[in-house]
C-alpha positions in Angstrom: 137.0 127.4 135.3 136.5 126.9 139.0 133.0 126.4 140.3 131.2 126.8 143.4 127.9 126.5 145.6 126.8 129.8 146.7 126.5 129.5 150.7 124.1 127.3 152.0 122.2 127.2 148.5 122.3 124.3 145.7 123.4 127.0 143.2 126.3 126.3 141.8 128.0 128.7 140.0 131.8 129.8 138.0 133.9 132.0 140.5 133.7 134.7 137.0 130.4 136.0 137.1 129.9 137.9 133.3 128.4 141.5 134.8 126.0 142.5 131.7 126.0 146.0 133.2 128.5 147.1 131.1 127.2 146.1 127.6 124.3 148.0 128.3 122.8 151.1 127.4 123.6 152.6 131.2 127.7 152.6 129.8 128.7 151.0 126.3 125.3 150.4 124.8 126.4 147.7 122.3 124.6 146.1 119.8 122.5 143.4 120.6 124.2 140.9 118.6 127.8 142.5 119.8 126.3 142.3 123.5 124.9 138.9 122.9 127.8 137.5 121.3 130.3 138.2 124.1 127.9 137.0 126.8 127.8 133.7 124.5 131.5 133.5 123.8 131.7 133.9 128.1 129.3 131.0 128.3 131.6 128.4 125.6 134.6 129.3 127.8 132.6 127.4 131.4 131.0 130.9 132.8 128.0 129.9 133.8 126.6 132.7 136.0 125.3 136.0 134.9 124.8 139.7 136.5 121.8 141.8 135.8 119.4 144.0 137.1 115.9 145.5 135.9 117.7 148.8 136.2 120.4 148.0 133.4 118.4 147.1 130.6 120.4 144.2 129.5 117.7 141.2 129.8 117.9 141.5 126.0 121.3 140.5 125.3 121.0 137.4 127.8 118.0 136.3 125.6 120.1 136.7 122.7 123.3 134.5 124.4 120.8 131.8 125.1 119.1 131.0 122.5 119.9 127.8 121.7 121.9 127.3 124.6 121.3 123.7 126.4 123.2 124.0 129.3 121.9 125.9 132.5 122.9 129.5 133.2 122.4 131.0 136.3 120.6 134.3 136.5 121.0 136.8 139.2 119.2 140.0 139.0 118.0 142.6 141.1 115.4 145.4 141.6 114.8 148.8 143.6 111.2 147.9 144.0 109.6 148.2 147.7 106.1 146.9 147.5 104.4 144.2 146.2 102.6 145.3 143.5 106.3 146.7 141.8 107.9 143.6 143.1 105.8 141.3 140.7 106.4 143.5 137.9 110.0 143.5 138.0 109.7 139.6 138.6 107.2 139.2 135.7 109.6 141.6 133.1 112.4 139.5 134.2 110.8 136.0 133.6 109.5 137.4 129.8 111.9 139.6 128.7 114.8 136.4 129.6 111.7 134.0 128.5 112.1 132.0 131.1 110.1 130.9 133.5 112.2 130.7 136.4 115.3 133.1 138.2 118.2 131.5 139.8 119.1 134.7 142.2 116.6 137.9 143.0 118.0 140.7 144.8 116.6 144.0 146.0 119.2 146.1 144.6 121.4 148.3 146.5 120.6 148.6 150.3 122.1 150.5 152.7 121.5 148.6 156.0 119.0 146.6 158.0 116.4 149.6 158.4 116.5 149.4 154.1 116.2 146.0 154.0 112.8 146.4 156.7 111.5 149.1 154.1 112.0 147.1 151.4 110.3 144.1 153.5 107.0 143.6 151.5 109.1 143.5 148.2 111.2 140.6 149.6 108.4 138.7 150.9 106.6 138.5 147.7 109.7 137.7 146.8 109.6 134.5 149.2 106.7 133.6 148.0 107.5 133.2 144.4 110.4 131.3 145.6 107.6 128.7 147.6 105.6 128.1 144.0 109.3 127.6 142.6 109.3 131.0 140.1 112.5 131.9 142.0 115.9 129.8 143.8 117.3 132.4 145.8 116.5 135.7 147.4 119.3 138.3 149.0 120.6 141.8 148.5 123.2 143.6 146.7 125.0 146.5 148.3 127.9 149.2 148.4 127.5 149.7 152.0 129.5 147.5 154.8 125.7 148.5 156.8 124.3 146.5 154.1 126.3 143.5 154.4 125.6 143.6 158.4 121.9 143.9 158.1 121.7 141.4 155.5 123.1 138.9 158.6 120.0 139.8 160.7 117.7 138.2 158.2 117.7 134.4 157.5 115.3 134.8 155.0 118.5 136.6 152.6 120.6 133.9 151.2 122.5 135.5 148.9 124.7 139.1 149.0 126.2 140.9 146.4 128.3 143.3 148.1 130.9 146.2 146.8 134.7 144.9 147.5 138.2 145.4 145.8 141.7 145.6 146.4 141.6 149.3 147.2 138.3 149.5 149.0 137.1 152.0 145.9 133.3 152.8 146.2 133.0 150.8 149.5 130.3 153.3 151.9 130.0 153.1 155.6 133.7 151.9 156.5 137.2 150.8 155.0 137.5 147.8 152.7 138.7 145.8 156.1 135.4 146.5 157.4 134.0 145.7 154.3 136.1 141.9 154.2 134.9 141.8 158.1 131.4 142.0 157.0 131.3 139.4 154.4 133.4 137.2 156.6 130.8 137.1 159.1 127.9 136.3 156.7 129.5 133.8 154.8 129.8 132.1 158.6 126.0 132.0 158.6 125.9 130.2 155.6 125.1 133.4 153.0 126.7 133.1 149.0 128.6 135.9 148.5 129.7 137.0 145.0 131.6 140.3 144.7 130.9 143.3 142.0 132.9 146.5 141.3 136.6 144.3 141.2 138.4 146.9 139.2 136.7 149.4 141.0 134.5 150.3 137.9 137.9 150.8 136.0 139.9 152.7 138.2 141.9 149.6 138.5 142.1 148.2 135.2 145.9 149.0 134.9 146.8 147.0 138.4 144.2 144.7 137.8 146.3 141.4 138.2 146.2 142.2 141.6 143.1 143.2 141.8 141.3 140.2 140.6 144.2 138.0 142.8 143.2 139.8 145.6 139.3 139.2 145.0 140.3 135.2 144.2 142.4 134.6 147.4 138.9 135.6 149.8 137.9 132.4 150.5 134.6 134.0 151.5 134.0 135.1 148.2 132.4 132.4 146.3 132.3 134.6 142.9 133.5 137.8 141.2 131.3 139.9 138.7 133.1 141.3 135.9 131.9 143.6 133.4 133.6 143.6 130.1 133.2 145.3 126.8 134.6 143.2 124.3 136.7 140.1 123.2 140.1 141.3 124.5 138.7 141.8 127.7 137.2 138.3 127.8 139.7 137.1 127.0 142.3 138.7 129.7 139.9 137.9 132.3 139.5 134.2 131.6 142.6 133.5 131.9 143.0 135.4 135.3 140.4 133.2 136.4 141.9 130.1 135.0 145.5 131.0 136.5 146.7 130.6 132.5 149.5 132.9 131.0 148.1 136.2 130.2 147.5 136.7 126.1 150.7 138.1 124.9 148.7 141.3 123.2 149.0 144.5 124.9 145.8 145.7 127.3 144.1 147.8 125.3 142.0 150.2 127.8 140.3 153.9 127.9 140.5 156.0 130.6 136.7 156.7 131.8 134.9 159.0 133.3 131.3 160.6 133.9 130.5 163.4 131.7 127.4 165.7 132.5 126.3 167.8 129.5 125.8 171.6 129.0 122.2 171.1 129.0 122.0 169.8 132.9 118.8 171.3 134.5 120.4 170.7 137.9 117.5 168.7 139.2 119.8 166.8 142.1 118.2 163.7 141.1 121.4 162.7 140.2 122.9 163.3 143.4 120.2 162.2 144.9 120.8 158.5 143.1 124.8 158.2 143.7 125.7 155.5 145.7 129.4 156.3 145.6 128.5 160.1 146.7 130.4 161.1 143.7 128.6 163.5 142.9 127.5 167.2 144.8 125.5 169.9 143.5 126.3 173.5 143.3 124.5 177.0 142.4 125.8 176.5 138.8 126.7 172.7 138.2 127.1 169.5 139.2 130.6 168.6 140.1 131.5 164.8 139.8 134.8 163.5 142.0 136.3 161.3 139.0 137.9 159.2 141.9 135.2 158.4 143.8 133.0 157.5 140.7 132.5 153.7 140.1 131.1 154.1 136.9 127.8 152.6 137.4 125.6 154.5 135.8 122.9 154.4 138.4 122.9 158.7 138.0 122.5 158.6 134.2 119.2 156.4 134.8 117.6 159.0 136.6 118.2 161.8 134.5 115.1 163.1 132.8 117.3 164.9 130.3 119.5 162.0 129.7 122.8 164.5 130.2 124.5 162.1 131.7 126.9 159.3 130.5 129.8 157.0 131.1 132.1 158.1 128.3 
């Protein structure tokens, strides 16, 4: 496994980042011990960096993977919260429900551009100062938008950025996946760690994605690549993508996935409201989800206060 220093951090991290979005309740919802086992089985094969978010619900199966666990693991996760006050919650669920007492990477989760970022400012500065009595390494962003990415440059304060890129640009808002590669380009060149989500596109690539994850792997801006993954095959298959080893000789075993609203919808829009792909548009009657512009992160189904929506 290949490691490397995010930006101009000490943090130094496996180019595959385990993404524990996908274990959780937001898509496959396994077990705790299936959940925990594959995150530990990641961790025995040299991947030393994990994905997460207070939105995912998955701080649970990282405790489980680390217990007992000697070696360090780095921690990113991220939050939508704008103030202060939410801000030290979501730090002080994070540091209990990992028991831990300390965060590698904190990100506010999922801005749009600079303006974004400047509403989110208060959050971020109490994130800064948790850094200063040494609760936190690293502060930065995640995003979807090449905006994001941009604004994120303005600010020396963000470090780290965890922006949307693949090999066919699926999911990427506010420009092409060139503008996208542009973007990251220039932060890396002041010094930012980039590591990369959504590299299958949130599955829409899983039958090309040799080239996908090559694609990802030859950005030498890129310092990681988060990968979800359900289960050992998976593992498995990616490893050794990352590893430049032979493929295992078993055929890829894979479902074709999509988002599925139920009958019982009360057309609320908060759904809509909550994409960041713009997936999904409301009508009269229904909500209509564009299966190809999906990414599968389950961001709608967490806002649904009649929980009729799933990744299935």
């Amino acid at each position: 496994m290949e490691y490397r220093v995010l930006g101009n951090t000490r943090i130094r991290v496996s180019r595959m980042c385990f993404g524990a979005l996908t274990i959780g309740p937001l898509q496959r919802n396994l077990s705790l011990s299936e959940g925990g086992r594959l995150i530990r089985q990641a961790l025995e094969a040299g991947v030393n960096f994990i994905d997460t978010a207070q939105l995912y619900r998955s701080y649970s199966y990282i405790r489980q993977a680390l217990s007992g666990w000697r070696e360090e693991v780095v921690i990113a996760t991220k939050s939508y919260a704008y103030t202060k006050e939410l801000m030290q919650n979501a730090l002080e669920e994070a540091l209990r429900e990992l028991d831990t007492d300390y965060i590698h990477i904190f990100l506010l989760h999922e801005q749009e551009s600079q303006h974004t970022i400047r509403g989110h400012w208060p959050a971020l500065e109490y994130l800064l100062k948790a850094k200063e009595q040494g609760k936190v390494g690293a502060v930065g962003i995640s995003t979807h938008y090449v905006q994001g990415v941009e604004g994120a440059c303005r600010y020396p304060e963000i470090e780290i950025i965890s922006p949307l890129i693949n090999v066919a640009g699926i999911g990427v808002q506010g420009g092409t996946r060139s503008d996208m590669l542009a973007a990251i380009k220039k932060a890396k060149s002041l010094g930012k760690g980039i590591y990369a989500m959504k590299p299958l596109g949130g599955g829409h690539l899983i039958p090309k994605q040799q080239e996908a994850f090559q694609f990802l792997l030859e950005q030498e801006d890129i310092d990681a690549i988060a990968v979800g993954m359900k289960n050992e095959q998976e593992l498995r298959r990616n490893l050794a993508y990352f590893n430049g080893e032979a493929l295992p000789e078993e055929p890829l075993e894979y479902d074709e996935r999509k988002l599925h609203i139920d009958d019982w919808c009360m057309l609320c829009g908060r759904c809509v409201r909550a994409c960041p792909s713009r997936a999904l548009t409301e009508t009269p009657n229904e909500i209509v989800v564009d299966q190809n512009k999906c990414v599968f992160c389950g961001y709608c189904g967490a806002v649904c206060p009649e929980f009729a929506i799933k990744v299935i």
